[in-house]
Residue, then its C-alpha position, 0 to 999 in steps of 0.5 A: x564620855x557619859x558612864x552607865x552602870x547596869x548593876x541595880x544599886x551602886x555605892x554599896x561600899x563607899x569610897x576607900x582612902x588615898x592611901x600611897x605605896x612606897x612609890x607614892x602610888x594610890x593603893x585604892x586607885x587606877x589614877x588622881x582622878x575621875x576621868x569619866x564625863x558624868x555618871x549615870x546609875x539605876x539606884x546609888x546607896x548612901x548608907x555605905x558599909x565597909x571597914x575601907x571606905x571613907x565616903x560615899x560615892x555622891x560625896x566623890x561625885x561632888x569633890x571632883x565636880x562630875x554631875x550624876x543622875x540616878x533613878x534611871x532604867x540604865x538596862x532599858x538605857x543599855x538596849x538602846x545603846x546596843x541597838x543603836x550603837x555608842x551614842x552622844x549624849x548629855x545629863x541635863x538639870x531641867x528642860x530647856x524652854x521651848x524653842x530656846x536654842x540647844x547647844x550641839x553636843x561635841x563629839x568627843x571622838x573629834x579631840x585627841x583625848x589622849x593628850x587630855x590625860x597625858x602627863x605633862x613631864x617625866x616620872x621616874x620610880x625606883x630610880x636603881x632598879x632593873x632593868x629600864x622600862x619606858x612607859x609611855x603615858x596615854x592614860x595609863x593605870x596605876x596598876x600597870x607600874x605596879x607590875x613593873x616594880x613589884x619585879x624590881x623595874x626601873x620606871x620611867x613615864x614620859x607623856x604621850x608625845x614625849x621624843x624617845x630617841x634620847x631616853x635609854x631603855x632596856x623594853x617600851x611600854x605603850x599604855x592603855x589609854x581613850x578615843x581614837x589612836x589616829x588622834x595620836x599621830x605625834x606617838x605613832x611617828x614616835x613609835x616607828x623611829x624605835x621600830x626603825x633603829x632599836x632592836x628594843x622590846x615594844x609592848x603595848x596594852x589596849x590603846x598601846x597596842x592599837x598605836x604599835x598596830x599603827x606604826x606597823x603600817x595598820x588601819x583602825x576603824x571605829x566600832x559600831x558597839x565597841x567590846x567592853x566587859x570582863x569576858x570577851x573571847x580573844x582567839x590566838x591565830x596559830x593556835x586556836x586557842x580561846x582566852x576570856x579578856x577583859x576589854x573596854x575599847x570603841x576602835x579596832x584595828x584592820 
């Protein structure tokens, strides 16, 4: 997936330090690393000013191999993109020659991109604390386990088809995570045993919630622009009452 920032100028206060808490997580990061296909900006600063930062955003580029592109009318982009809704696309260095074969860009809705982020094994933090969350990595963000422990939880992540019969937990957490949650038929059976057998709380966020829709018998569908941004109204059915969420998803749930 191609990012497009429509703010003018990007990388104004560099790139902080890898810094770790005392569980080893980032303080500065949501995950080990960028996920994010290339990235596309209008103007990039490489003077960079703040006392954290430690590079600058082309130098973080380069480090993790992520291709950029700047120069670009990214709001002009931005209409087409709302006009003709989540669009396939790719940065290319120069023009092909003509008449020379071009490569059909994959769609990356058609991988289960879940399983691309995923842990491969088991972690687990504050191994005494209390009580037993099981979280559920579909490509979680670090902040979520920082919730978790900043109250004292003990915290156990397992990857995303992890078998969760045999692990003991006090609530499960279904992380937030990319593409499409039909991808992640493996979780959604895993999902629905616990349902079936436990009386456990299950809580899930964004990807996780859409996986508990699915085990609960629910459809999702793909949405033609998909919600993203700091202020999207939810409202709450039963109250009427109006919240401001931050979401970033493509699919929604019948």
């Amino acid at each position: 997936q191609i990012l497009v920032l429509t703010y003018p100028l990007i990388g104004n206060y560099g790139i902080p330090g890898d810094e770790k808490d005392e569980h080893n997580l980032p303080y500065w990061f949501e995950s080990s690393r960028i996920w994010a296909a290339g990235l596309v900006v209008g103007e990039i600063c490489d003077t960079p000013s703040h006392w954290r930062q430690t590079k600058t955003l082309s130098q973080w580029l380069q480090e993790q191999k992520i291709p950029g592109i700047h120069e670009i009318d990214t709001r002009a982009l931005t209409k087409v993109i709302r006009e003709k809704g989540s669009i396939l696309g790719r940065i290319v260095y120069q023009q092909p020659p003509s008449g020379a074969p071009v490569t059909p860009i994959a769609d990356p809705n058609n991988r289960n991109l879940v399983a691309e982020v995923s842990r491969t094994s088991p972690t687990v933090y504050n191994s005494r604390g209390s009580p037993r969350i099981c979280v559920v990595d579909c490509g979680l963000k670090y902040n979520q386990l920082r919730c978790f422990l900043r109250r004292g939880a003990r915290v156990e992540v397992v990857p995303w088809d992890q078998d969760l019969a045999a692990i003991q937990f006090d609530g499960l957490f279904l992380s937030n995570g990319p593409g499409d949650p039909s991808m992640c038929r493996q979780t959604v059976e895993n999902i629905k045993k616990i349902m079936k057998t436990r009386a456990t709380p299950v809580f899930g966020i964004c990807m996780g919630h859409q996986l508990l829709s699915l085990a609960a018998g629910c459809k999702s569908y793909k949405m033609a622009y998909g919600n993203r941004g700091h202020n999207q109204p939810a409202l709450h059915i039963g109250t009427d009452r109006c919240y401001m969420t931050s979401q970033n998803h493509g699919f929604a749930i019948d």
